[in-house]
C-alpha positions as CSV (number, residue, x, y, z in Angstrom):
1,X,0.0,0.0,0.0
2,X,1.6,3.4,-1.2
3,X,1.7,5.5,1.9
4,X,2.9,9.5,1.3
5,X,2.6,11.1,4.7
6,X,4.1,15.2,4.6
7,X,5.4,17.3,7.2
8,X,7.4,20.6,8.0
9,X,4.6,22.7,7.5
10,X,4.1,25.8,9.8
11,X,3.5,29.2,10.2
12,X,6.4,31.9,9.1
13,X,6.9,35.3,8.0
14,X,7.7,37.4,4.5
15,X,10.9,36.2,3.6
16,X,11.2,32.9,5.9
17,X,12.5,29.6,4.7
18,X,11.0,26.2,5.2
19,X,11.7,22.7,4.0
20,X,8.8,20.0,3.4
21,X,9.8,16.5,3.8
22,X,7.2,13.9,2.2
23,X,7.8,10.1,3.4
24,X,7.3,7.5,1.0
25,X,6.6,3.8,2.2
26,X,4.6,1.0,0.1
27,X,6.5,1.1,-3.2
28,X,9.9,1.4,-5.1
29,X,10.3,5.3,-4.0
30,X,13.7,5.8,-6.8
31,X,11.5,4.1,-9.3
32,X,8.6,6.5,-9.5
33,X,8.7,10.3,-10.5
34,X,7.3,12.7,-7.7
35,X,5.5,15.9,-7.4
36,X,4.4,18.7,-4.8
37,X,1.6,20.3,-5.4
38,X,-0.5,22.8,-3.3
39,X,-3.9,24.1,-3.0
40,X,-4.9,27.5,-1.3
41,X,-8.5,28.0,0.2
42,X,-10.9,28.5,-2.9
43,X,-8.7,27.6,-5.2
44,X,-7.8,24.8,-7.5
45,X,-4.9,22.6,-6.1
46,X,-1.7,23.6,-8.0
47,X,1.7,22.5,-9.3
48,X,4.5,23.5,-7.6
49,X,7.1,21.4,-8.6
50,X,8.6,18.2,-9.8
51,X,11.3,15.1,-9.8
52,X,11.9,12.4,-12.2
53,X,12.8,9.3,-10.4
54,X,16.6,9.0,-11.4
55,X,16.6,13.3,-10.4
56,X,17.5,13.6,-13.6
57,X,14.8,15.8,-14.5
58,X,12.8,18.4,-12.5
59,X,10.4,21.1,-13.2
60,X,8.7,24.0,-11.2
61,X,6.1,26.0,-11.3
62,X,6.7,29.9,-12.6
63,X,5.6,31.3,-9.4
64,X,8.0,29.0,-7.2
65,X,11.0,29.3,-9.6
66,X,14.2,30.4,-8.2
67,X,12.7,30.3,-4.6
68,X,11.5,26.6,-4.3
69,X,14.0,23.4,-4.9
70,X,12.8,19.8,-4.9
71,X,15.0,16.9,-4.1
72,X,14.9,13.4,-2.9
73,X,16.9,10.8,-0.6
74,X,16.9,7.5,-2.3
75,X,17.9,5.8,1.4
76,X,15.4,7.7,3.2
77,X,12.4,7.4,0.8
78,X,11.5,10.8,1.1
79,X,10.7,13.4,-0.7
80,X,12.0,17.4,0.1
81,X,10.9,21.1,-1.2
82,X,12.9,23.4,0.5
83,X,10.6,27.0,0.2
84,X,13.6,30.4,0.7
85,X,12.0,34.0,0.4
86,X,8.0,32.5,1.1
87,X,5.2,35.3,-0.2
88,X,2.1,35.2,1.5
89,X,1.1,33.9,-1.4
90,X,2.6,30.8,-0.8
91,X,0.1,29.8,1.9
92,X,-1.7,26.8,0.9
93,X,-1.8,23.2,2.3
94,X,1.1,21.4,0.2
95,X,0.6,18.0,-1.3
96,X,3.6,15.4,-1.9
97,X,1.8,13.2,-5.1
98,X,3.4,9.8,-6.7
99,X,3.6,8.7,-10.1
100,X,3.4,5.2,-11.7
101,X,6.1,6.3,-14.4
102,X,9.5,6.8,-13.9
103,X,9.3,10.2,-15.7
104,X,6.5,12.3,-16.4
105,X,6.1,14.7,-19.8
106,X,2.9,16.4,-18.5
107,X,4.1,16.5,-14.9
108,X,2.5,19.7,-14.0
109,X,-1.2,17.8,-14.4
110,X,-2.3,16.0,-11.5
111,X,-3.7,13.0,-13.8
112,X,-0.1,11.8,-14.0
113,X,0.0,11.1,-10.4
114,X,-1.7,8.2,-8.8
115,X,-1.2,8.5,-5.0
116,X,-1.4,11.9,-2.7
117,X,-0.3,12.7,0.6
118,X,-2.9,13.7,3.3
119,X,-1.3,17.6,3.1
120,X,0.7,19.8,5.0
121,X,-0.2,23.6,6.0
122,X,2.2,26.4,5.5
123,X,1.2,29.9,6.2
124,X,3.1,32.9,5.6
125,X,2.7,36.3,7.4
126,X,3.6,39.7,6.4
């Protein structure tokens, strides 16, 4: 059973860093391609960003680029986004999402990902 469970979320202030950490159990984690995601209240949930399996490939949003990395430990089966100079706009509940495909072309479409995490909430504060 694919199990994606998040955390790191909290609240922080214009300008504050923060790294996610999403921890894969249930299924060959260096195999599958990953994703974070995020949805804000009211709104549609969102890509953020994006990891082929072999890290070979990523991809980020336009709004997150430059600020927002996303990497992976292979040992640890888990997933990171470390988040540097957060907007309020940033605030949303963050998703960590699974493929079935080692890479992704369309990886900013949440069809291409099979399995979600439960969400973690980050708020940022002027």
């Amino acid at each position: 059973q694919v199990l994606l469970v998040e955390s790191g979320g909290g609240l922080v202030s214009l300008g504050d860093s923060l790294r996610l950490s999403c921890a894969a159990s249930g299924f060959t984690f260096s195999s599958r391609a990953m994703g974070w995601f995020r949805q804000a209240p009211g709104k549609e949930r969102e890509f953020v960003a994006y990891l082929s399996a072999n890290g070979g490939s990523s991809g980020y949003a336009e709004s997150v680029k430059d600020r927002f990395t996303i990497a992976s430990d292979n040992v640890k089966n888990t997933l990171y986004l470390n988040m540097n100079s957060l907007k309020p706009e940033d605030t949303a509940v963050y998703y960590c999402a699974a493929s079935p495909q080692f890479s992704l072309l369309r990886y900013s479409s949440r069809s291409g990902y099979t399995s979600w995490g439960q969400g973690t909430q980050v708020t940022v504060s002027l």
